[in-house]
Structures are given as structure tokens and as C-alpha cells.
C-alpha positions in Angstrom: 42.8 21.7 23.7 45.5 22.6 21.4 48.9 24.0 23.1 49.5 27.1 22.4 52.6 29.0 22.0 54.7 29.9 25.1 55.4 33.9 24.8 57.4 34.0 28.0 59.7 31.1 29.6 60.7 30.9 33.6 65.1 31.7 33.8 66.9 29.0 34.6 67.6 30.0 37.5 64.2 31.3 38.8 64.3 28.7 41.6 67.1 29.9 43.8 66.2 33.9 42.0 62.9 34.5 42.8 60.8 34.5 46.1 58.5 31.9 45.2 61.1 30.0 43.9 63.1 29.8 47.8 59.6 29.3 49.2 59.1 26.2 47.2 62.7 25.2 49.2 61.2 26.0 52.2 58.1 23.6 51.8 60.0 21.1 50.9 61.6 21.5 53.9 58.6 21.7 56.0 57.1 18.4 54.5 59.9 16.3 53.8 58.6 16.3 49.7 60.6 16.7 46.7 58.4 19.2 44.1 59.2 18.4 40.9 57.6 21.2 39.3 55.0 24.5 40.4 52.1 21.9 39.5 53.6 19.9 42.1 53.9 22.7 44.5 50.5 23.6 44.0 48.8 19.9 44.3 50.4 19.7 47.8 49.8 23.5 49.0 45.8 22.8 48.2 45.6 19.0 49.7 47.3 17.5 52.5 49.8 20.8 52.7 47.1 23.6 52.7 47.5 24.2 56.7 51.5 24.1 56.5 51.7 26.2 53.1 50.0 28.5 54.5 52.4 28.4 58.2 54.9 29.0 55.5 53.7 32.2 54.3 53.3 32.9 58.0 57.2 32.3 58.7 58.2 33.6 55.8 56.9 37.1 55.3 57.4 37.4 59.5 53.7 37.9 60.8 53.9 39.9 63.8 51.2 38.9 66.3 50.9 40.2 69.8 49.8 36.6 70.8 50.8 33.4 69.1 48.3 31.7 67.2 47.3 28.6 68.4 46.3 26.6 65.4 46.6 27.5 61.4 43.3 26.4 60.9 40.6 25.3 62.7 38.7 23.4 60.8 38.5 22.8 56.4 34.5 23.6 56.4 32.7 26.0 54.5 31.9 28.4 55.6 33.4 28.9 59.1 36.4 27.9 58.8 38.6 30.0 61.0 42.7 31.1 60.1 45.2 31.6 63.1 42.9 31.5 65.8 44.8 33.1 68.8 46.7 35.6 66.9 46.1 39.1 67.5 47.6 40.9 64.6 47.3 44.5 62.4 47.4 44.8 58.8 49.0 48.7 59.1 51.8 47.8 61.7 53.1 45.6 58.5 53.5 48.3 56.5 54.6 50.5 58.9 57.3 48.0 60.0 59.1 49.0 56.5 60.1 52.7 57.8 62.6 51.0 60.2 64.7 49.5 57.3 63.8 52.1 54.7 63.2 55.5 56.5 64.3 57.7 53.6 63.3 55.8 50.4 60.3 56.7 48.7 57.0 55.2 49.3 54.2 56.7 47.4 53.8 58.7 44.6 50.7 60.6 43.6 50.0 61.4 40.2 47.1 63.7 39.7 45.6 66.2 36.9 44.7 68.3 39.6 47.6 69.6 41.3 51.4 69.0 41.5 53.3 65.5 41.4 53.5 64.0 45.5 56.0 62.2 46.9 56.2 60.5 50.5 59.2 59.0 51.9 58.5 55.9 54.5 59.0 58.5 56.9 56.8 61.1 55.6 54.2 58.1 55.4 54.0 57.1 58.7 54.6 60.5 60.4 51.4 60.9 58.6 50.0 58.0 59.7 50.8 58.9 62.9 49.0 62.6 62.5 45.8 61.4 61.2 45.3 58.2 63.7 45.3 60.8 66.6 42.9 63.0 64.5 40.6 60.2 64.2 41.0 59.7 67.6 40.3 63.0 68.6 36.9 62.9 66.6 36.1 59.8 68.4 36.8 56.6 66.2 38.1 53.5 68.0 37.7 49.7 67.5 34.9 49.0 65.3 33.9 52.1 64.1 33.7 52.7 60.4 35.7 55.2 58.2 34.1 56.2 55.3 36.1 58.0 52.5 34.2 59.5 49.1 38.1 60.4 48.2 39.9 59.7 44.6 43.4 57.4 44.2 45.4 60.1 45.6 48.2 59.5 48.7 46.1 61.3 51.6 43.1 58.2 50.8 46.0 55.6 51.3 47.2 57.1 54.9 43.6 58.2 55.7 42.9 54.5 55.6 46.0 53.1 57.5 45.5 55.5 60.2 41.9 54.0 60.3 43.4 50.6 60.3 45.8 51.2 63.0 42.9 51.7 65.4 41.1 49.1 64.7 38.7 51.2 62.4 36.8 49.6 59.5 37.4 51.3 56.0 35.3 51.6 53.0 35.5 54.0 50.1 33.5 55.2 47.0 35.5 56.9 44.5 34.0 60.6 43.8 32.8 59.7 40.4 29.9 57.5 42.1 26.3 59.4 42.4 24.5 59.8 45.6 22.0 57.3 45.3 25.1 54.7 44.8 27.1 56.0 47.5 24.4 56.0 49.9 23.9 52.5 49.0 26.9 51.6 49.5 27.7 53.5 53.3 24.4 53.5 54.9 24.3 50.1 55.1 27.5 50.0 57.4 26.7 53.5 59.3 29.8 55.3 59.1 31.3 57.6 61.7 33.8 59.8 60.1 33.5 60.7 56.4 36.4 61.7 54.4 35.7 63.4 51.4 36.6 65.7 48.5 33.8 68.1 46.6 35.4 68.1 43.6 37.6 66.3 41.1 39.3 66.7 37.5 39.1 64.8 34.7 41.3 65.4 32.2 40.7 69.2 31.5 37.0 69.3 32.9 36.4 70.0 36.8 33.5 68.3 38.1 32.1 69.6 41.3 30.7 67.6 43.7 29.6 70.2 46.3 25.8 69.3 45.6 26.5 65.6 45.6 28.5 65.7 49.3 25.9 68.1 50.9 23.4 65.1 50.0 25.4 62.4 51.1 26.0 64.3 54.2 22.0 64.7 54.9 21.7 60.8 54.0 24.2 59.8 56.7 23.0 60.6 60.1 25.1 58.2 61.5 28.4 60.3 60.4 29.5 62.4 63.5 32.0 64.3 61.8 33.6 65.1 58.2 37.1 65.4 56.7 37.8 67.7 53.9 40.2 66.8 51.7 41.6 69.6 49.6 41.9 68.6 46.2 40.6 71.5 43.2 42.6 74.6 43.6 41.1 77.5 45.0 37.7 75.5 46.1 37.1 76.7 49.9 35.6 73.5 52.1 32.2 73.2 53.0 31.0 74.4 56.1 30.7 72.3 59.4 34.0 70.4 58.2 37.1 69.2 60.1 39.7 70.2 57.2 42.7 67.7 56.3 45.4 69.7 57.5 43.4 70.1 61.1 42.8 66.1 61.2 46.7 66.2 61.0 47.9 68.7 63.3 50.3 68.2 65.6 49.8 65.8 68.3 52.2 63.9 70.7 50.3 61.0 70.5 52.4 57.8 69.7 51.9 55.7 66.7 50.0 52.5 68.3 48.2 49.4 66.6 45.4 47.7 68.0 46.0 43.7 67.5 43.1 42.4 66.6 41.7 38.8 66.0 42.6 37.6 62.5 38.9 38.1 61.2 38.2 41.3 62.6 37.2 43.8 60.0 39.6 45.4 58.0 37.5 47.4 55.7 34.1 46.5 53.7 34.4 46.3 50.0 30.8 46.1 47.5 29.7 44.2 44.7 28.7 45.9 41.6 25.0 46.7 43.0 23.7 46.9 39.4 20.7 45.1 41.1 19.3 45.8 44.6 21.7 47.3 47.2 25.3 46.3 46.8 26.3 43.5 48.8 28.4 44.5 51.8 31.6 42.6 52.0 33.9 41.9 55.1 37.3 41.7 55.0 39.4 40.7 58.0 43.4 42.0 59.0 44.6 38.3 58.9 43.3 37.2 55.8 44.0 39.9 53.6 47.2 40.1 55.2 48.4 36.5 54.3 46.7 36.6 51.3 48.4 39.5 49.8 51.6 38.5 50.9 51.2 35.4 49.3 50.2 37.1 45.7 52.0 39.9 45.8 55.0 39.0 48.0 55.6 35.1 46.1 53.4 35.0 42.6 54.2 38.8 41.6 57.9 38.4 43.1 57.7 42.0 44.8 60.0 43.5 46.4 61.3 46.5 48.1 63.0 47.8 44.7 59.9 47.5 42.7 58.0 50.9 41.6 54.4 49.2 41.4 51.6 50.9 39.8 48.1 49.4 39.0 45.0 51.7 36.9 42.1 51.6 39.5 39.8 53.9 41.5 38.8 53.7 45.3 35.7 52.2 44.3 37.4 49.0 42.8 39.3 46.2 44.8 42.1 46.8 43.1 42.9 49.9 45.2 43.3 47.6 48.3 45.3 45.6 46.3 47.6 48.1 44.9 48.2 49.4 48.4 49.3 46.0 49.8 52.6 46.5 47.5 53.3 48.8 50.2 53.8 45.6 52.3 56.6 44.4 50.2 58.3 47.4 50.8 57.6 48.2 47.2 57.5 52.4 45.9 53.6 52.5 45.0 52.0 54.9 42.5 48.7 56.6 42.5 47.0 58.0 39.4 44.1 60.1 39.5 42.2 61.7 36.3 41.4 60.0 33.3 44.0 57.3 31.7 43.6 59.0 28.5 43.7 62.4 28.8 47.2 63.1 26.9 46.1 60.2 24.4 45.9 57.0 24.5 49.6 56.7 25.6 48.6 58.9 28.7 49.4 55.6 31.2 52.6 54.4 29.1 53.8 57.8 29.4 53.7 57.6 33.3 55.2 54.2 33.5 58.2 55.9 31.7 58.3 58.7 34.2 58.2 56.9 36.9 60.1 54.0 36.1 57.5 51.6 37.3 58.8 47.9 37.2 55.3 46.5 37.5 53.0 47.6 35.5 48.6 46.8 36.1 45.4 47.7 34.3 42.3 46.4 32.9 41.8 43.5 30.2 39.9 46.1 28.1 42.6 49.0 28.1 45.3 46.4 26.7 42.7 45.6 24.1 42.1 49.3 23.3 46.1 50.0 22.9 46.2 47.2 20.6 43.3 48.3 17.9 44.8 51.9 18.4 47.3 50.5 16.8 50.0 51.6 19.7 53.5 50.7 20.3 54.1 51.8 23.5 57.9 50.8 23.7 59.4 52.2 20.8 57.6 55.8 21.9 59.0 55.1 25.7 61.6 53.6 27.7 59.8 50.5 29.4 63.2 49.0 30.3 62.5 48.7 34.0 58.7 47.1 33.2 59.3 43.7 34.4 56.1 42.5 35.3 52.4 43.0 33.7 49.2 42.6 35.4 45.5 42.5 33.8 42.4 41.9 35.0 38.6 43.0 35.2 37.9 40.8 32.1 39.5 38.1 30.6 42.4 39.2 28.3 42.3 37.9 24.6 45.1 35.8 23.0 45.7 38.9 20.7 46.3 41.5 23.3 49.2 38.6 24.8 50.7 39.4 21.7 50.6 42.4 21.5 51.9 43.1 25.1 54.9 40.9 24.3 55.3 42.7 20.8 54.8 46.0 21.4 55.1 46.4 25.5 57.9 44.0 26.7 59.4 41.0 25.2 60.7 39.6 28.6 58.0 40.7 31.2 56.2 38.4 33.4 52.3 38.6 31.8 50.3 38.2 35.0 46.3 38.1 34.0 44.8 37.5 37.4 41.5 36.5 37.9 39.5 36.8 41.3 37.5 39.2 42.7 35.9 41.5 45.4 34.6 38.5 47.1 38.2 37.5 48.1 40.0 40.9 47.3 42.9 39.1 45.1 43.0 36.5 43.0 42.4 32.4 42.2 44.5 32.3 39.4 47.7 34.0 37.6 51.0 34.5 36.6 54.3 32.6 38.2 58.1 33.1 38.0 58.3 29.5 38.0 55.3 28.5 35.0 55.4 29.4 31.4 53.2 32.1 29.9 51.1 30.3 27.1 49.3 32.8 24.5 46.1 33.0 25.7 46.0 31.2 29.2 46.2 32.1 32.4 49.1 30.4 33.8 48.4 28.6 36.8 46.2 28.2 39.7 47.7 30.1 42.9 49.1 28.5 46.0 46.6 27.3 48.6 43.5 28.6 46.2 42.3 24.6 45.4 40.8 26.1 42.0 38.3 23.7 39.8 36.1 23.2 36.8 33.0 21.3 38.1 30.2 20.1 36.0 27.1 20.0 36.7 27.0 17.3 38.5 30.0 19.0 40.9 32.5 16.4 39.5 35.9 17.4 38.3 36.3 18.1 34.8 39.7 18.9 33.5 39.9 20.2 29.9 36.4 21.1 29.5 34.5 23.9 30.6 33.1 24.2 34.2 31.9 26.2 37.0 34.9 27.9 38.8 35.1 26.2 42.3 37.2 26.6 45.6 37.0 23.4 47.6 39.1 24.5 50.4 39.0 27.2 52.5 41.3 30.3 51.7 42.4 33.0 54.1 41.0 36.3 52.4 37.5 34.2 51.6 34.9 36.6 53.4 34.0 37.2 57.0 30.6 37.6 56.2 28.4 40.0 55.0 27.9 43.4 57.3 24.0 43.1 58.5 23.9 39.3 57.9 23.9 38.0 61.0 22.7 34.4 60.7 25.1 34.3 57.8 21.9 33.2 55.2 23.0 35.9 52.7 26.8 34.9 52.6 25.9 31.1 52.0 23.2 31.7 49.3 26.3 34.0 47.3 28.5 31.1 47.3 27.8 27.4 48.7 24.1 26.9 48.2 25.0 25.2 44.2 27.7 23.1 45.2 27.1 22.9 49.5 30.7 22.9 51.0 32.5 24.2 47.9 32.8 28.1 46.8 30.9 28.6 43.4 32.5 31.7 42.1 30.1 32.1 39.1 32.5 32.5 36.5 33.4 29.8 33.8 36.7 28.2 33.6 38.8 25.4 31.8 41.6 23.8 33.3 44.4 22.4 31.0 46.7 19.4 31.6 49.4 21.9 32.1 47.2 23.7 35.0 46.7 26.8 32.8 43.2 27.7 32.4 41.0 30.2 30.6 38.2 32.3 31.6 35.3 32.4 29.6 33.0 35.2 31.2 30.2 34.9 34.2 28.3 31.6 34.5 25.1 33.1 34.8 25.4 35.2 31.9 26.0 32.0 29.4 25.1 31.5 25.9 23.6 28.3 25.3 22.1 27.2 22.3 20.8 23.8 21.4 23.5 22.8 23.7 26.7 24.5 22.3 27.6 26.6 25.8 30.1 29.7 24.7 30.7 31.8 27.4 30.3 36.0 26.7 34.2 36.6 26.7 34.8 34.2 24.0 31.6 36.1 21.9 33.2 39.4 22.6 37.1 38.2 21.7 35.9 37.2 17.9 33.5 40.0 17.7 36.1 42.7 18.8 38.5 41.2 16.5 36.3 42.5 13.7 38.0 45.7 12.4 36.2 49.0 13.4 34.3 47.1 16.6 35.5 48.7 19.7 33.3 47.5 22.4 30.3 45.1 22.3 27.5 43.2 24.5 25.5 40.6 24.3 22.6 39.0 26.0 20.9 35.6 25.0 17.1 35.3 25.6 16.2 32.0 26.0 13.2 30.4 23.5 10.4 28.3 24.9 12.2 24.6 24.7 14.2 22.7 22.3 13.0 23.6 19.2 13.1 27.4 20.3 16.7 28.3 21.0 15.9 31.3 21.4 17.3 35.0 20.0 20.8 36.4 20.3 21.6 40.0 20.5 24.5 41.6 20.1 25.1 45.6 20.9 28.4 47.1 19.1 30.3 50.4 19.3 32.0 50.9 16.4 34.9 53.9 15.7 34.4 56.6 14.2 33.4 57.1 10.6 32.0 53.1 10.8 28.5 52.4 10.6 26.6 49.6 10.8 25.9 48.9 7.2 24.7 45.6 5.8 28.3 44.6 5.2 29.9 45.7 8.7 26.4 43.0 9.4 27.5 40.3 7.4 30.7 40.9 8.4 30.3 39.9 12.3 28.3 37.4 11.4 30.5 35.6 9.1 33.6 36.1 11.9 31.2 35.0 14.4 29.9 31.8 12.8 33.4 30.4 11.7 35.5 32.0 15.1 32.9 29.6 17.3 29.5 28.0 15.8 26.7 28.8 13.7 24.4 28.9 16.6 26.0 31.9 18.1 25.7 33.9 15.1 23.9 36.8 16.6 19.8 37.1 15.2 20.1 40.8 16.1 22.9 43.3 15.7 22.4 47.0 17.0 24.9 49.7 17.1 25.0 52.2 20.4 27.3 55.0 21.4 28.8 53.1 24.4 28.2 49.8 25.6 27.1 50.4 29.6 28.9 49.0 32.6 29.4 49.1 36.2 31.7 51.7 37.4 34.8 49.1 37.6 33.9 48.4 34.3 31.4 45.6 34.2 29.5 44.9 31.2 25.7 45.2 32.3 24.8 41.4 30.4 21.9 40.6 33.0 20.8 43.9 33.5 20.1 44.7 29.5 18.9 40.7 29.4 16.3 42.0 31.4 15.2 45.4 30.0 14.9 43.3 26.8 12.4 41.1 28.4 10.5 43.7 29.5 11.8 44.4 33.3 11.6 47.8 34.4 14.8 49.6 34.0 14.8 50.8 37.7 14.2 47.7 38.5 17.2 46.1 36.3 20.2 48.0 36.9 20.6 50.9 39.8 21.3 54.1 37.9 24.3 55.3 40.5 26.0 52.2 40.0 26.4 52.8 36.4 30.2 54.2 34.8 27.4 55.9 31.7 24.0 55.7 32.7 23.1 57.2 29.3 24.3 54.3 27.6 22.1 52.2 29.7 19.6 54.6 28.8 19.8 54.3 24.9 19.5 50.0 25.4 16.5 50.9 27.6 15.0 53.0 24.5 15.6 51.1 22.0 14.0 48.1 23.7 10.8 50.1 24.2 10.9 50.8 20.4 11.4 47.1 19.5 8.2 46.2 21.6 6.4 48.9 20.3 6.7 47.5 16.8 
């Protein structure tokens, strides 16, 4: 691979300036080593160093634990391996912790379309904490019980679930835009006790109630003993038979306690997409996510108690935990709730103005959109304070690095992180201490042992592979809820490559220990032996001027001498059809961006391209309604963000058979 050019350059002084920087001291202290470089850092943090790197994080970030741990790990096999056996620890008392040094600096800020700007002081925060822990109490949750919320990115979700948390509660959430069928996917399978919940939201201008939708999701959840309104549309009055949010917080002498817990007890379940068969219901334990966020967010992002951190997401996507573990750093943390373009496409670089946010997160897909809207966000606002930028939930192209660098910051740390629900943070990312290269994620995170294998499970470096972890990392799952004998959990990950996490997503690794992302494994082109992953289709193709979104799905031919067909699905803006030219066009791009054989046989235009509700494109699930698969069958309608754009793929496959 060619080097590319290097849009952003560590200080000089980002050893001794930055967090990660002084850590890197501290391990060499630990072990006695000299690092020459992060490379060098990483090698030992993922080999012989993994157990004391991660004892590092430990010191550093000063775990509290009722009960000393009484090894780091217990054993390197997957999976089963166990962190800081011994320890009995909380997630919340860590961010609570933070009001003792801070008590009158801000700690959240919630951003909404429907109602006025909030704003919670540490103290404010945990007063409420305090307030809604005894309210859970009083309607009976304890250890082990589960807290469901159907609640949007607004401040009452983020203390509903630390007061959840502080008892030893499980958490999961569904953000109010998910239908019934999806919801009850989701919380059924993990029997909630309390619901939390809203019947109504804006977005942008247009109120949406949800009074129907809760009544059903009440009926389908016998196991829920009680349910929290949470007022959110003006002058909506609360269902009946509710426990209103105000009530759940009245006053109450009761202290604010924590329950220490064993590192892997649940902290909250989070879900995969569930575009196919029930979603799969993930566990996440206090100690892991605890360590593991500090770790990326305290030492790759460099956060700290004077950042303002804000990051697009819903309830219903992991990067809402995420967001809320900035919160752990001591950072201010904003909420957003309504749609990111409601002012214009400028609605989200207006906010980061306002609100002087230093680190700034979204989607892959909304950079992309800002730069073929042609935006320039920082000569229209003053993004001084930006010093950080985070993407994920695709793979970001070269040309929105530029653009970010151009037209966003010229000195910000670019941060496209790449992980997952599965671990609820990321393998890969950004790094004070490596170079940004246009294009390329920049380095492999400390103690993740990322790797390209083949398909023979060796090593490749420079080449394309399956992403693989090959030692254990703290946030890796506790299981699945439901699967006891743990058969589900292995099939997700270690049945391909036994002992070794197969993520599903492809990867190269540089020399330099960048790498790129090149879309899901299992949703590969490969003809006659050329193997382009969908990401790379989708950058050339979305380069093509008046594409805005596209899809495509290969459907594999018989043997050798039948690759097989190609289609592509566009969007394209307004006023642009698909003509024979606009054809030709992506085409042409197509065949001299990668190779002839990926020149699409098929090109069809739709109003919207469908996806998941965190933004997914649906490659299998449209694979297989163009093979012939039932629709119901292929993609669950209430996981979808548009099921009417699923719907017009669904049509115009009947009509092609038809024919």
C-alpha cells in the first residue's frame, strides 16, 4: 500500500502533555522496557504486557473496589477468561466520585427540540441520582433486576440509568423511535421490572405520539411491575396506572449507596441490529466497561475534566453508553435530542458552537453528507475549542478526512473508531501519540491484540483479512442473556477461528499499524477472485456527483464461469435521475476506481436506501429478498430506521421476477 498523506502530526511534546503519553511512562516503569514509539507500546500492551497494561489502567484512573482483586486475569482463553477476580466494584460510584472535586461545574447538558435548554451541575446530578435510586427502590428493584427505558438522549435517561446502576440494576434502552414489534424484541427477552418511558417525542417541527405504541408495549410486558413517566411533549398528561418522574424523585432521606458487585455482573444489555430473528441480547459487565472506557476515553481520546464532549446517537445505539462514560473523566457531556438536521444541515455545527464542545462525534455518513452539501462549517461558526473528532458507524472515506481537516479543523485529533456493540467501544482509532494518515484509521488500541487473518487464520499484514482479537479484552461480552450453556455466544464469535474473536468485518493492517476498514465480511463482493469489500464500492460510487446514498448486494453465480450478478441501489439528489449517462457514468467511476469485475450488471434508483435504526445498511437482508426470501423473513420490519424503503427493494424485486 501506498502512504498516504499525514493530515495531522502528534506535538512534540505529546509525551509528557497528554494522558496517554504519561501512561506510556508509567509502563515503562512497570516493565522495566524502553518504548520507542506507540507501535511499541501497543506490541507489549497485547503480548507479554496485556495483564500489567491493563493493572496500569487500574492504578491509573484509581479503581475503587470494596475488595482487592486478587488476580488481573485469570486465565488468556476464549471465552471465559475472567478480569479482576476478587474485586467488587460499581460503574456509577465512578462517576459519582467526580461531585467531590467538582460539585458546582456543569455536568450535563440537554439539548432538545422539545422543551427548554437543561443544565445539571455534578451536584444537581447526583442529588438526582440519589432521588431516583430510592424511587427505584421503593418500586422494588434491587440486584439483578432489570430497568427498561423506551426514553430519548435527554439528561433524565442518563440519571434514570445510574440510579439503576447504583443498585446493582441491569439497564437496557430502546430509543422511542423503535416500533413495538422491535421493542418487544428487544425487552421481553430480558423481562424487565420497571419501565421508564415517554409517549411522545419531536422531530424537528412534527410531534409524534407514541401513546398507542407504550399502551402495547405495556400489554406485551407482563413481567413489568411498574412504569415511569417521563414528561417530555408539553401539555401531554401521562397515561394512566403510571408512577410519574417527579414522584420517582421525590424526596427521600435515603443515602446515596452502591452495591459492589463482581467485575462481570451486568451492567446493562445492549442488542444487535435484529434485522434478522430476535436481536441478540448482549451482556455487559461494571468492570469491563469500566476499564475499558477509561482506557478509550480516559488515554486514546485524552479526556478530561475540561472537555465539553458531545457525540450524535440515540438510546438505542452503543454510542449512548459510550457518550455517557465521558462523564467518568469528569468531562461536561451533551445530549441532543430531535433530528440533526432540522435547522439545516448545519443544525449539529451550530450546537458545537453554542456549546463550546471540545470533542466533537457522529456518524461516518453525516461527515460524508456535510461534505457533498458542500458545507464549511468553520468559516459559518466558531469551532475554536473543537479539539478532537470522532466517527464511526461506517468506515469514513479519505475524502471526508479532507474535508474535516479543510473545512472543520485544521489541528483536531481525527478519531474514526471502529468497534462495536459486541464490546461497547472500540478495536481501533485515533492517538495523541500516532499520526493521522488520509484515509486510515490510526492505530490499533492498547490491550485490543487487533489482526488481519487469512483464511487459513495466519497473519497477514498489508493485505486484507478477517478482523481478529486474539487475546482477551475486558469489555468482550459476559454472554448472552438466556444462553446459558454459552452455545450462542461461541457460534457469534470463536466457532471460524476457535480461540480467537472473529469480528466479521474486513481489515488491512499497514506497516505503520494503521489500518482500513473495508465493510462486513459476510457481506463481501467477490468476483472471479478479486474480493472488494462494500465500503470501498460505496466510497467510489458516492464520489459520483449527484449519488447521495447507495447499496449493494452480490448474488453469487453457479461456479467459476458464473460470477454471478452485481446490484447496485442509488439515491440520487434532487433534480438527478437515473438516465443512461448518470448509468454510464457509475460505471465508468466504478471500473477504473477498483476493477472491471465490480462494475455493477444492475443499477436501480430508490428514494432511500434502508437501514437498521443505528444506521446499518440492510446488504444481507436485500441479498436475500432478491433471491427470493420472504421479506418477513429477511429483515424485521421494527428494526428498520424506513421500512418503506425496505419496502420499495421488496417491490421492485417481485417485479424483476415477474418479468
Amino acid at each position: 500500500m501506498s502512504t498516504p498523506r499525514v493530515l495531522w502530526s502528534p506535538s512534540d511534546d505529546a509525551r509528557s502533555a497528554t494522558a496517554l503519553g504519561r501512561f506510556a511512562d508509567e509502563c515503562e516503569r512497570r516493565s522495566g522496557r524502553r518504548f520507542a514509539d506507540y507501535g511499541d507500546l501497543w506490541r507489549w500492551s497485547t503480548s507479554d504486557g496485556l495483564e500489567d497494561c491493563w493493572a496500569a489502567v487500574w492504578d491509573r484512573f484509581e479503581v475503587v473496589s470494596a475488595t482487592p482483586y486478587e488476580a488481573v486475569l485469570d486465565s488468556r482463553s476464549m471465552p471465559g477468561a475472567r478480569w479482576f477476580p476478587g474485586a467488587r466494584l460499581n460503574y456509577a460510584e465512578h462517576i459519582c466520585r467526580v461531585a467531590a472535586e467538582r460539585p458546582d461545574a456543569v455536568a450535563l447538558v440537554g439539548v432538545s427540540q422539545s422543551r427548554e435548554r437543561v443544565e445539571l451541575t455534578w451536584t444537581d446530578l447526583v442529588e438526582q441520582v440519589r432521588l431516583a435510586r430510592a424511587g427505584l427502590a421503593r418500586l422494588g428493584v434491587g440486584r439483578g433486576d432489570r430497568v427498561a427505558a423506551y426514553l430519548p438522549h435527554v439528561p433524565e435517561t442518563i440519571v434514570a440509568f445510574l440510579a439503576a446502576s447504583s443498585l446493582g440494576a441491569i439497564w437496557t434502552s430502546c430509543a422511542p423511535e423503535f416500533g413495538v414489534q422491535a421493542v418487544l424484541d428487544r425487552f421481553r427477552q430480558v423481562e424487565p421490572t420497571v419501565l421508564l418511558a415517554v409517549d411522545g417525542y419531536r422531530y424537528g417541527r412534527r410531534d409524534v405520539s407514541r401513546v398507542d405504541e407504550l399502551a402495547a408495549i405495556r400489554e406485551g410486558l407482563p413481567s413489568v411491575a411498574a412504569t415511569v413517566h417521563v414528561p417530555y411533549l408539553p401539555g401531554t398528561p401521562p397515561p394512566s396506572d403510571v408512577v410519574a418522574w417527579r414522584e420517582l424523585l421525590a424526596d427521600d432521606p435515603a443515602p446515596l449507596e452502591f452495591e459492589h458487585v463482581v467485575p462481570e455482573h451486568p451492567l446493562y444489555v445492549l442488542y444487535s441490529s435484529g434485522t434478522t430473528g430476535l436481536p441478540k441480547p448482549i451482556v455487559h459487565g461494571h468492570g469491563g466497561i469500566l476499564l475499558e472506557h477509561l482506557k478509550t476515553i480516559g488515554l486514546h481520546a485524552d479526556m478530561t475534566a475540561g472537555d465539553v464532549f458531545f457525540w450524535f446517537t440515540t438510546t438505542g445505539w452503543m454510542m449512548w453508553n459510550y457518550l455517557v462514560s465521558g462523564l467518568l473523566l469528569g468531562a461536561r457531556v451533551v445530549t441532543f435530542d430531535g433530528d440533526p438536521n432540522h435547522a439545516g444541515p448545519s443544525t449539529l455545527w451550530q450546537l458545537a458552537a453554542d456549546e463550546q464542545v471540545t470533542w466533537f462525534g457522529g456518524g461516518a455518513p453525516y461527515y460524508s453528507a456535510c461534505q457533498r452539501a458542500g458545507l464549511r462549517p468553520s468559516s459559518e461558526f466558531d469551532l475554536s475549542r473543537i479539539r478532537a473528532i470522532g466517527s464511526t458507524g461506517a468506515p469514513l472515506p479519505a475524502e471526508a478526512f479532507a474535508w474535516i481537516y479543510e473545512h472543520v479543523s485544521d489541528d483536531a485529533l481525527l478519531s474514526p473508531i471502529s468497534g462495536g456493540t459486541d464490546v461497547c467501544s472500540a478495536f481501533v482509532g485515533g492517538s495523541p501519540l500516532t499520526p493521522v494518515w488520509e484515509g486510515e484509521i490510526p492505530c490499533s488500541y492498547l490491550g485490543a491484540a487487533v489482526a488481519a487473518f487469512d483464511e487459513n487464520g495466519q497473519p497477514v499484514v498489508g493485505g486484507q483479512g478477517e478482523l481478529v482479537i486474539t487475546q482477551p479484552m475486558p469489555s468482550m461480552p459476559v454472554g448472552f442473556w438466556g444462553d446459558d450453556d454459552g452455545s450462542r455466544y461461541r457460534a457469534s464469535y470463536f466457532e471460524h477461528f476457535p480461540g480467537v474473536w472473529r469480528h466479521g468485518d474486513w481489515i488491512t493492517i499497514t506497516e505503520r499499524g494503521s489500518c482500513v476498514i473495508s465493510g462486513r465480511s459476510d457481506a463481501t463482493l467477490n468476483r472471479g477472485g478479486v474480493r472488494v469489500g462494500t465500503a470501498e464500492i460505496y466510497r467510489v460510487v458516492e464520489g459520483v456527483d449527484g449519488v447521495v446514498d447507495s447499496l449493494v448486494v452480490h448474488l453469487e453465480g453457479d461456479g467459476a464461469d458464473d460470477p454471478g450478478e452485481l446490484v447496485l441501489f442509488v439515491t440520487l439528489a434532487d433534480g438527478v435521475d437515473l438516465d443512461d449517462d448518470m448509468t454510464a457514468t457509475i460505471r465508468t467511476t466504478v471500473r477504473s476506481g477498483l476493477s472491471p469485475r465490480h462494475v455493477p450488471d444492475r443499477v436501480h434508483q430508490v428514494r432511500a436506501v434502508p437501514t437498521t435504526l443505528s444506521g446499518k445498511k440492510l446488504e444481507l437482508p436485500v441479498k436475500k429478498v432478491l433471491l427470493g426470501v420472504d421479506p418477513g423473513e429477511a429483515a424485521s420490519r421494527g428494526a428498520l430506521k424506513d421500512p418503506a424503503a425496505f419496502d420499495e427493494i421488496v417491490e421492485l424485486a417481485r417485479r424483476l421476477r415477474s418479468t
